[in-house]
Structures are given as C-alpha cells and as structure tokens.
C-alpha positions as CSV (number, residue, x, y, z in Angstrom):
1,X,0.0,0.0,0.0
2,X,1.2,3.5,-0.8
3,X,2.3,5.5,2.8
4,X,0.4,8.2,3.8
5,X,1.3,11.0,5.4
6,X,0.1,12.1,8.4
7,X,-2.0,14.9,8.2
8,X,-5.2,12.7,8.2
9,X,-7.2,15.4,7.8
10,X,-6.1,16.9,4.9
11,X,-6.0,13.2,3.7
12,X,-9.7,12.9,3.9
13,X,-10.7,16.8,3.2
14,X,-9.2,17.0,0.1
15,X,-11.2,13.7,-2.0
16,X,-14.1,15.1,-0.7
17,X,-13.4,18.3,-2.2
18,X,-12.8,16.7,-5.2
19,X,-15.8,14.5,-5.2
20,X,-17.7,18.0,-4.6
21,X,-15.9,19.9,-7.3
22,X,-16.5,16.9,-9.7
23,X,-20.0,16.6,-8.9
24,X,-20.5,20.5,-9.3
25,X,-19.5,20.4,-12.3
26,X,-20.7,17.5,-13.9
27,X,-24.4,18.9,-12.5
28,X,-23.5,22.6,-14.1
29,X,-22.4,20.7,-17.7
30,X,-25.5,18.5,-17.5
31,X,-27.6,21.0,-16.6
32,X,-26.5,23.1,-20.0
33,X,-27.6,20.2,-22.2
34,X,-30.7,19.4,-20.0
35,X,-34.4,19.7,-21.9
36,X,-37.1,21.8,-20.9
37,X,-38.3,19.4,-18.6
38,X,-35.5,18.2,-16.9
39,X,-36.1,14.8,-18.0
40,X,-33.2,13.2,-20.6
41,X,-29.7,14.0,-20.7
42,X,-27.9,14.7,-24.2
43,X,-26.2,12.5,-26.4
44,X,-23.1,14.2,-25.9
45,X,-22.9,14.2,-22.2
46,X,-23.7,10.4,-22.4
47,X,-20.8,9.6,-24.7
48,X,-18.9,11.8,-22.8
49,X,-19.5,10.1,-19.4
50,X,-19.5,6.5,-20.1
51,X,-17.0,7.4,-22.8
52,X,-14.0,9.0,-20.3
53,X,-15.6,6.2,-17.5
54,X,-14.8,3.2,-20.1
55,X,-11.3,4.4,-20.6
56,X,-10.5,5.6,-17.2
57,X,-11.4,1.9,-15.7
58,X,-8.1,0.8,-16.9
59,X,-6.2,3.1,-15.2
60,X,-7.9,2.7,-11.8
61,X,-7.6,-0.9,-12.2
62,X,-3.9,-0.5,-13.1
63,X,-3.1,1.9,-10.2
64,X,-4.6,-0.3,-7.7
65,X,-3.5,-3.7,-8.6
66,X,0.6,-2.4,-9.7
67,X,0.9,0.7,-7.2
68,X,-1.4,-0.5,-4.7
69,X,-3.4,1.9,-4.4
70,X,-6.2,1.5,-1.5
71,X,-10.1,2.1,-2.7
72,X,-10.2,5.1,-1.8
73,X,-7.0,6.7,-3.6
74,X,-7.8,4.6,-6.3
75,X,-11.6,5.9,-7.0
76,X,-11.0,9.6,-6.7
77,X,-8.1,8.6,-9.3
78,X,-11.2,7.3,-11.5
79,X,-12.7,10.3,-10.9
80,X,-10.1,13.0,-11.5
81,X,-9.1,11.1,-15.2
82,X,-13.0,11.5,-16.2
83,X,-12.6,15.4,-14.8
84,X,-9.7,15.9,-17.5
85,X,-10.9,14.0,-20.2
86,X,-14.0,15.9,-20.4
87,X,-12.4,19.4,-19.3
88,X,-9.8,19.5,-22.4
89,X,-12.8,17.8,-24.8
90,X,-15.4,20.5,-23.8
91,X,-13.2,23.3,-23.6
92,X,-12.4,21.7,-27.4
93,X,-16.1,21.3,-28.5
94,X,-16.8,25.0,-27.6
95,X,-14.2,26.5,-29.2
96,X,-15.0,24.3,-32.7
97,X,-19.0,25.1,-32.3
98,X,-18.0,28.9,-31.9
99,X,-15.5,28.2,-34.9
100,X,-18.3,26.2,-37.1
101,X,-15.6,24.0,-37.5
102,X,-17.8,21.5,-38.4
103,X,-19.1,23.4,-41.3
104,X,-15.4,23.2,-42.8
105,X,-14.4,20.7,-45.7
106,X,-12.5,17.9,-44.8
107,X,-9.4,19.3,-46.3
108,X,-9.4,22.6,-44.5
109,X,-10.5,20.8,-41.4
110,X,-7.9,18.1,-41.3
111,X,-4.9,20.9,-41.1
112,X,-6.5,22.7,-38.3
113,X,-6.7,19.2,-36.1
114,X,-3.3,18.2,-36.3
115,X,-1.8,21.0,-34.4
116,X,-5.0,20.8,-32.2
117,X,-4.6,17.0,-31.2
118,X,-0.7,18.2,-30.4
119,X,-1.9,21.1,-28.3
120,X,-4.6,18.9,-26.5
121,X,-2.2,16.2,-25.7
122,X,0.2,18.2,-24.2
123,X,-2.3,19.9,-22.2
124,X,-3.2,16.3,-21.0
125,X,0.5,15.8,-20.4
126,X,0.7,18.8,-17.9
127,X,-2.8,18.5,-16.3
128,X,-2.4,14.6,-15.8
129,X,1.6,15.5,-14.3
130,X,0.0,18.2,-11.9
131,X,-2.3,15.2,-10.6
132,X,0.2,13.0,-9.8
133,X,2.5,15.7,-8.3
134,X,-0.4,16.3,-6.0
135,X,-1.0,12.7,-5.4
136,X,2.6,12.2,-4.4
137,X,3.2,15.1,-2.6
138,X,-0.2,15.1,-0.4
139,X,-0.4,11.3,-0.1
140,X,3.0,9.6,-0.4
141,X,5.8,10.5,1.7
142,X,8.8,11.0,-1.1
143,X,10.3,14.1,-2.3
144,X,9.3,14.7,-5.7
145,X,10.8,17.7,-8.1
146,X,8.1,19.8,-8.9
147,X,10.0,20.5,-12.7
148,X,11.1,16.5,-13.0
149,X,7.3,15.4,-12.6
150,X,6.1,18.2,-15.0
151,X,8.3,17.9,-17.9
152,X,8.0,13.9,-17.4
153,X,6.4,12.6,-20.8
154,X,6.9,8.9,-21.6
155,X,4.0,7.3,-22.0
156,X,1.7,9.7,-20.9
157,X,2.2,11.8,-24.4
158,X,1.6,9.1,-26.6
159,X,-1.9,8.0,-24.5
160,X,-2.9,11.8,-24.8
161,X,-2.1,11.7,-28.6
162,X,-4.3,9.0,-29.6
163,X,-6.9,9.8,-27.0
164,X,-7.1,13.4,-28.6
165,X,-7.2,11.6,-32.1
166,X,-10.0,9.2,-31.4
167,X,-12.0,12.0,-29.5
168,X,-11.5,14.2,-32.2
169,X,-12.0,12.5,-35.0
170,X,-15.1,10.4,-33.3
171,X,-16.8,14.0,-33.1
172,X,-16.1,15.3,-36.2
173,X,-16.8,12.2,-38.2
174,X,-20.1,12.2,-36.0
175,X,-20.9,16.1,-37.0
176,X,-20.0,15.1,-40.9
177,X,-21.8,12.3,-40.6
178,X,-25.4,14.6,-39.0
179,X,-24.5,17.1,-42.0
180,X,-24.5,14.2,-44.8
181,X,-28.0,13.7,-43.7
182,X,-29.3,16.9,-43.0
183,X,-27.6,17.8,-46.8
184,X,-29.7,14.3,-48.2
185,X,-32.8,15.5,-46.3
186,X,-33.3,19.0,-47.7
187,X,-32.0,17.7,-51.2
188,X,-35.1,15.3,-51.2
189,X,-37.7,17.9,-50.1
190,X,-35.7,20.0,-52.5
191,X,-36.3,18.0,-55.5
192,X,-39.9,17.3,-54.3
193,X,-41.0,20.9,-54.0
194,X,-38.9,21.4,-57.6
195,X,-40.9,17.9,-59.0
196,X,-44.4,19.9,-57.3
197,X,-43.9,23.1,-58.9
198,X,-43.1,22.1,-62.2
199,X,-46.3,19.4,-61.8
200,X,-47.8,22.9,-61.0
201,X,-46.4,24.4,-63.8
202,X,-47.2,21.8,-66.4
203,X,-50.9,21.9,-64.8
204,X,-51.3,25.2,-65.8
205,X,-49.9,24.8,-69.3
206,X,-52.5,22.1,-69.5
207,X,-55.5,23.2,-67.7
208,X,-58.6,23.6,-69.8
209,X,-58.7,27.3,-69.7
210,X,-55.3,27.7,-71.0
211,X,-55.7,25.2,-73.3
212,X,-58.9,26.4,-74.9
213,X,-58.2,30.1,-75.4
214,X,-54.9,29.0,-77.1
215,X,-56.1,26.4,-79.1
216,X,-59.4,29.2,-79.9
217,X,-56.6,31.7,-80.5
218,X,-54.9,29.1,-83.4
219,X,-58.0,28.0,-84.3
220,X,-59.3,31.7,-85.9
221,X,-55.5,31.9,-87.1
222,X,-55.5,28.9,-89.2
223,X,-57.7,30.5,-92.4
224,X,-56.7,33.9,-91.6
225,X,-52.8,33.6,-91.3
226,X,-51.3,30.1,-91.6
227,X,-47.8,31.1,-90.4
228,X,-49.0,32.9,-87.2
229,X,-50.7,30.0,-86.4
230,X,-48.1,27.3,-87.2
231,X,-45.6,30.0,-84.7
232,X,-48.6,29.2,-82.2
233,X,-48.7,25.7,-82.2
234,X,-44.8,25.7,-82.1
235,X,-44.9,27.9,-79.4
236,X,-47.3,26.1,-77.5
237,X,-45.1,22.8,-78.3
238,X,-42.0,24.2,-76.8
239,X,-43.7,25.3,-73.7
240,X,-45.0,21.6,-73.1
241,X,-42.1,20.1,-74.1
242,X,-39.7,22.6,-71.5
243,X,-42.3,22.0,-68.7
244,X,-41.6,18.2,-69.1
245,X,-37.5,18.7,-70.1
246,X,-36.6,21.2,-67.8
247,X,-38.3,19.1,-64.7
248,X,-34.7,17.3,-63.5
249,X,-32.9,21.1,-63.6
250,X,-33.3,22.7,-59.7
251,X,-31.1,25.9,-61.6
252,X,-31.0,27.5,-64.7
253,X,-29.5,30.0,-66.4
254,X,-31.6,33.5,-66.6
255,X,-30.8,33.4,-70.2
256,X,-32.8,30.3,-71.0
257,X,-35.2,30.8,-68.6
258,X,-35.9,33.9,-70.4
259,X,-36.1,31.8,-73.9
260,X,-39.2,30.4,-71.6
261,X,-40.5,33.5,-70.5
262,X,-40.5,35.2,-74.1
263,X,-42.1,32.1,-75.6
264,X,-45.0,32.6,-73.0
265,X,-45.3,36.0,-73.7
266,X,-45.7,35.5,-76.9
267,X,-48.2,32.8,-76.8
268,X,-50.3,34.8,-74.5
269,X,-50.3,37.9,-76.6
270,X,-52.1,36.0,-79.5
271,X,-55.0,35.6,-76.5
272,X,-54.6,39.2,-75.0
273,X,-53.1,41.1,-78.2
274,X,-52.4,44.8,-77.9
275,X,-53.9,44.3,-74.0
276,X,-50.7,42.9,-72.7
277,X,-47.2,44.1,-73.0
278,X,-43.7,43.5,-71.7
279,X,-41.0,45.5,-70.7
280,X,-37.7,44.2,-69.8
281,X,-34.6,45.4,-68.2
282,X,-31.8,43.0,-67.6
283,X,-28.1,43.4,-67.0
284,X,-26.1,41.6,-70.1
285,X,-24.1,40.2,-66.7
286,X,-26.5,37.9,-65.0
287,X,-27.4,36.4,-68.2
288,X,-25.3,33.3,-67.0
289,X,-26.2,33.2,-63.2
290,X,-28.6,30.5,-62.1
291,X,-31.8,30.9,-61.0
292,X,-34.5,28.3,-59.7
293,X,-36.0,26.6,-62.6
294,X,-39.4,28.2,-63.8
295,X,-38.9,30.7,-61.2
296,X,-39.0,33.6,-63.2
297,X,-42.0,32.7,-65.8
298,X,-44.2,31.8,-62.2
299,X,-43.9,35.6,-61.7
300,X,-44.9,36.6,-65.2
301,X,-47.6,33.9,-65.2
302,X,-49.2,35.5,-62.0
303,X,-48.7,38.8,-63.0
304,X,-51.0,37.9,-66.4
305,X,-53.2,36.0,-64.7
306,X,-53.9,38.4,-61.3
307,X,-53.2,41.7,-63.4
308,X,-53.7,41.9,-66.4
309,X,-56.3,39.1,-67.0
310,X,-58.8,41.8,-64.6
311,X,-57.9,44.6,-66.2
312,X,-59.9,45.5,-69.3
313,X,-57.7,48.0,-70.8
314,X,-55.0,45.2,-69.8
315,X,-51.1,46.7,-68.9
316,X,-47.7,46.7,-69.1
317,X,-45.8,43.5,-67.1
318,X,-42.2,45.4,-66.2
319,X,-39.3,42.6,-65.5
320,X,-36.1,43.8,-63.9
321,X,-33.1,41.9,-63.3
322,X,-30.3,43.2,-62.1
323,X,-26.8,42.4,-59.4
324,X,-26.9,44.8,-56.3
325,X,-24.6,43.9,-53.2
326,X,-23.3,40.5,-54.6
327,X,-27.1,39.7,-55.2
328,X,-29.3,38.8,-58.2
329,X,-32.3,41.4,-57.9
330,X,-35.8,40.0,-60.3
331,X,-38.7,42.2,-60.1
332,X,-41.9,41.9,-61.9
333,X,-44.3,44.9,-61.6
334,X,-47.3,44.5,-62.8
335,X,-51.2,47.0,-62.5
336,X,-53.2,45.1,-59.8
337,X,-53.8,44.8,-56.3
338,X,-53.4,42.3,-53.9
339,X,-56.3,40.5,-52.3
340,X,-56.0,40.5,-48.6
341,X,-58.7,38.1,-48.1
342,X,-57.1,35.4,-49.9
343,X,-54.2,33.4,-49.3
344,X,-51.2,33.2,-51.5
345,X,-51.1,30.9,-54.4
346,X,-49.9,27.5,-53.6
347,X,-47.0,28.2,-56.7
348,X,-45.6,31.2,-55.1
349,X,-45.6,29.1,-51.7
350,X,-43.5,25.9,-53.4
351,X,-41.2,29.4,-54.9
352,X,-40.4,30.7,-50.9
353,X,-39.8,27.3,-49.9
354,X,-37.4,26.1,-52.9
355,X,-35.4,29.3,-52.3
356,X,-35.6,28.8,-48.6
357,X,-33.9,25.0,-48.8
358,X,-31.8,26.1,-52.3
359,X,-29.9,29.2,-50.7
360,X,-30.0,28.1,-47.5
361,X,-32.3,31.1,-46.1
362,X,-30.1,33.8,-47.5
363,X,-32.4,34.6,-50.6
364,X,-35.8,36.1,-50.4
365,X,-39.0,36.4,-52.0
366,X,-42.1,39.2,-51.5
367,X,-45.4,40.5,-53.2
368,X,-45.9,44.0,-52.3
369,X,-48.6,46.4,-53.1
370,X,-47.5,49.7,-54.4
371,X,-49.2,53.0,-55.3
372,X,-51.7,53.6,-58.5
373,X,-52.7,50.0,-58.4
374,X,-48.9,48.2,-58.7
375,X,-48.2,45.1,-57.6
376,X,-44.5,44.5,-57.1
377,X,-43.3,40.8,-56.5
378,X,-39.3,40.5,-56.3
379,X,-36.8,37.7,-55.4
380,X,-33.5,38.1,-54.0
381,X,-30.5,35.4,-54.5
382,X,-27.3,35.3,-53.4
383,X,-24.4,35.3,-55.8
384,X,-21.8,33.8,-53.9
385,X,-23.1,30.1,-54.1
386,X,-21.4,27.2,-56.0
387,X,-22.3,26.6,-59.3
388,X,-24.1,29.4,-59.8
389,X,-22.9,30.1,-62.6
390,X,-22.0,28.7,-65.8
C-alpha cells in the first residue's frame, strides 16, 4: 500500500473536495444540455461520461493492482481522469462550435486538427503530471521535483495523442456524418418541392382554360394567317415540351429561362393582343447566373393572370433583373392589387420554400402592393453560391 502522510485530515478533506468539485461540475455541464423538462440527458454528455468512464477503468484498475493503491485513492483517481478528459474535450467542443468548424471541408479541417490533437495532448500531459504531483506530494511521503514530474512525458504523451485523435476525429466524423443527412434530407424535399412546382407548372400549361383560349386563338389563325398559327402551335409545343425537359434542372440560367418566359409572352399575346405588354430590363451580366428553374415565368404567369387578365384595358408587365450587393435582384411589376382576403397561391408558396432550402435562407422572395394599383413581387439570391454560374 502506498504511505500516507500524516496529516489525516487533509488526507480525507481533500477527495471530498474533489468529489464536490467533480459533482458541481458534472451537474453545471448536464444541466446546460438538459431539456425543458429536466427529464433526458444529451447524447453528448452520455458519450462523454461512459466514454471518459470506459477508458479511465483501466487506469484505476492498473493503479490499484501495480501501485497498490487502497479504494479510496484509487476511485477519486477514477474520478479525476474522467474530470480531465472531459475538461480539455469540452473546452475543445466550444471552441470548434463557436469556430463552425464542423461546417469546414475535410481538407481545411484536417490541417486545423493536427496541431489541435498536439496542443490537446500536451495539455493532457501537464494536467495529468500536476495530478500525480499532488498525489505524491499530499499522499505519499517521497520528495518529488516539482520541474522533473512536470516535464515527465513517456508514455503519458503518446496516451494523450491517440486519446485526442479518437475523440477528435469520433466528433467530427459524427458532425459530418449529422451534416451528410441533413444535406440528403433538404436535397429530397428539394427535389420534391422542384418535381411539385413544375407538376404545377405543367398543370397550368394544360389546364382547360389555357388550353382552350390557345387552341381558340390558333384556331381563328389557321384561315386567316397560316404562319402565325403554325408560330402558335410551335410555341405552344416548346412550352409543353420545357415543362416536361426542364423538370430534372433545380437551376437554370436567366438566359434560357428567359427563352421560356418570351415564348409565354408571346403565346399569351395571341389571346390578349395589344392588351398585354412587356417591358424588360436586364443586366447583359446575370445572363449566366442560375436561378430556380421556372422561377421567373411563375412571376410573369401570375402577374397575367392576377393583373392583367382583370384589367380590361389590360397593362404593361415590367421585368427587372439586375446584381446589387453581390445579389441577383428580379422584379416583376405588374397593375393590380393584392387581395388581402385570400391566401397566396400555392405556386408562389413551393417558390419561398425552394429558395428557402436552395440558398440556405439567405435569398428572399415578396409580393408588395405599391401606389396607382402596382403590384411589385421580387426575389433576391445570393451570388456567392457554388455553381451558380455557368
């Protein structure tokens, strides 16, 4: 058995201030992660605990059966390796969660660990070396050197080295593992919203309505002039035919989301004729940045169809796009006003929500009444993501 000294009240005051300490702040850590009601403890103080409590049993049973350790000694041991294992990990965690560390690619990840598992171990090394100086000095009589048990490193470096790495990488590869299937998630409602609006889309080409006055329109155009009515039916063609191609696209590029737009126009103006017109004004620059696919015809179609389709003298459909504070600006003004007793379209509300899961909540989308009867809708998209352009 190791020889105590004889102080035997220090000997017994000091593992129960341990015990205490320990205790406080396992409760104050637990009590951070703790629910509403108190009841369930987080994953990551679970792992942690019966993590640091798994490895730690070795060493207790190591210090007790080779140093002889008594029960006593050898448990508040236990103890004090669980306190330092989850000290230097936590103090870790919140320094990588105020980092968003976890949001880093693997690459640029990788180099900031490395000197991070050095650092951590030789915290381990110094923290672990302070705990046996006070060990020895309290409870063994033997003169120790308070620099020689400090600067002592073999093995204890190499067991903080690869208990940093597991922890580490454990965490990490836990966090990419959460953000792999939060990524797969929103991709899937992604492509299902995309899938539903251009189901919408390809609804409306085909509803009754539309399909009537168009095929009415070609209909009187056939005696009186063949070629208009042959542009018609190929303009009616190509809308079909993008509605069911362009279905597997999530982006576009303006410029042939335009080719869209135009070909709509143009179809609709055989129904409304001098009663509808268009006005654009886009930047030659954004032409190749990406936009959510059918995104920009939605607004046109609902500007025609809750503007200018009430008006009798008909109007003018204004479309702006334009780049503004590393942002892609579309507006489409059209005469109208907004009905507050009724509840936006469920097209516009697949729109929000496609930009909302595409850009990650940093683009935007609003209908706003203006003065004289103007209705203003504009969305705003971030040019900074990958892949957005061509």
């Amino acid at each position: 058995m190791i020889q105590k000294k004889e102080h035997s009240g220090l000997i017994f005051y000091v593992p129960v201030l341990f015990l205490s300490l320990f205790k406080s702040i396992s409760l104050l850590c637990l009590g951070m992660d703790l629910n509403k009601n108190n009841t369930r403890i987080s994953l990551y103080w679970k792992c942690q605990l019966i993590g640091w409590g798994i490895v730690s049993i070795y060493w207790a049973y190591t210090v007790y059966t080779r140093d002889n350790y008594g029960v006593l000694y050898t448990l508040l041991n236990y103890i004090l390796d669980i306190s330092i294992g989850i000290f230097l990990t936590h103090i870790y965690r919140r320094f990588a969660l105020k980092a968003k560390w976890s949001s880093l690619s693997i690459k640029k990840l990788l180099i900031r660990l490395v000197p991070t598992i050095l650092l951590l171990a030789v915290l381990y090394v110094l923290i672990n070396n302070l705990k046996w100086y006070a060990f020895r000095t309290l409870f063994v009589i033997k003169n120790v050197d308070f620099l020689e048990s400090i600067i002592y490193w073999d093995p204890i470096l190499l067991t903080g080295l690869r208990l940093m790495s597991i922890w580490l990488l454990a965490y990490h590869l836990y966090h990419y593992y959460q953000k792999e299937v939060v990524t797969a998630k929103e991709n899937a409602e992604l492509s299902l919203i995309v899938k539903k609006a251009q189901l919408d889309n390809l609804s409306a080409q085909l509803n009754p309505h539309f399909l009537f006055n168009s095929l009415n329109s070609i209909k009187s155009l056939v005696i009186e002039n063949p070629n208009v009515a042959r542009r018609a039916i190929d303009l009616l063609s190509d809308l079909l035919r993008s509605s069911l191609y362009e279905k597997d696209k999530d982006l576009i590029p303006i410029k042939n989301e335009l080719s869209l737009v135009y070909d709509y126009i143009e179809l609709e103006k055989m129904r409304f004729e001098e009663r509808l017109q268009l006005k654009i004004n886009i930047k030659e620059e954004v032409m190749n940045y990406k936009v959510p696919t059918l995104s920009i015809q939605l607004l046109i179609e609902n500007a025609i169809k809750h503007g200018i389709d009430l008006k009798v003298g008909g109007g003018v459909v204004f479309l702006t796009i334009k780049k503004s504070d590393s942002n892609i600006h579309i507006k489409v003004e059209n005469p109208g006003v907004i009905n507050q007793h009724k509840n936006v379209g469920l097209g516009l509300k697949n729109l929000k929500k496609r930009l909302e899961i595409q850009y990650k909540n940093n683009a935007s989308f609003s209908l706003t009444a203006k003065e004289n009867d103007c209705v203003v809708a504009e969305i705003i998209i971030p040019m900074h993501i990958e892949d957005e352009k061509i």
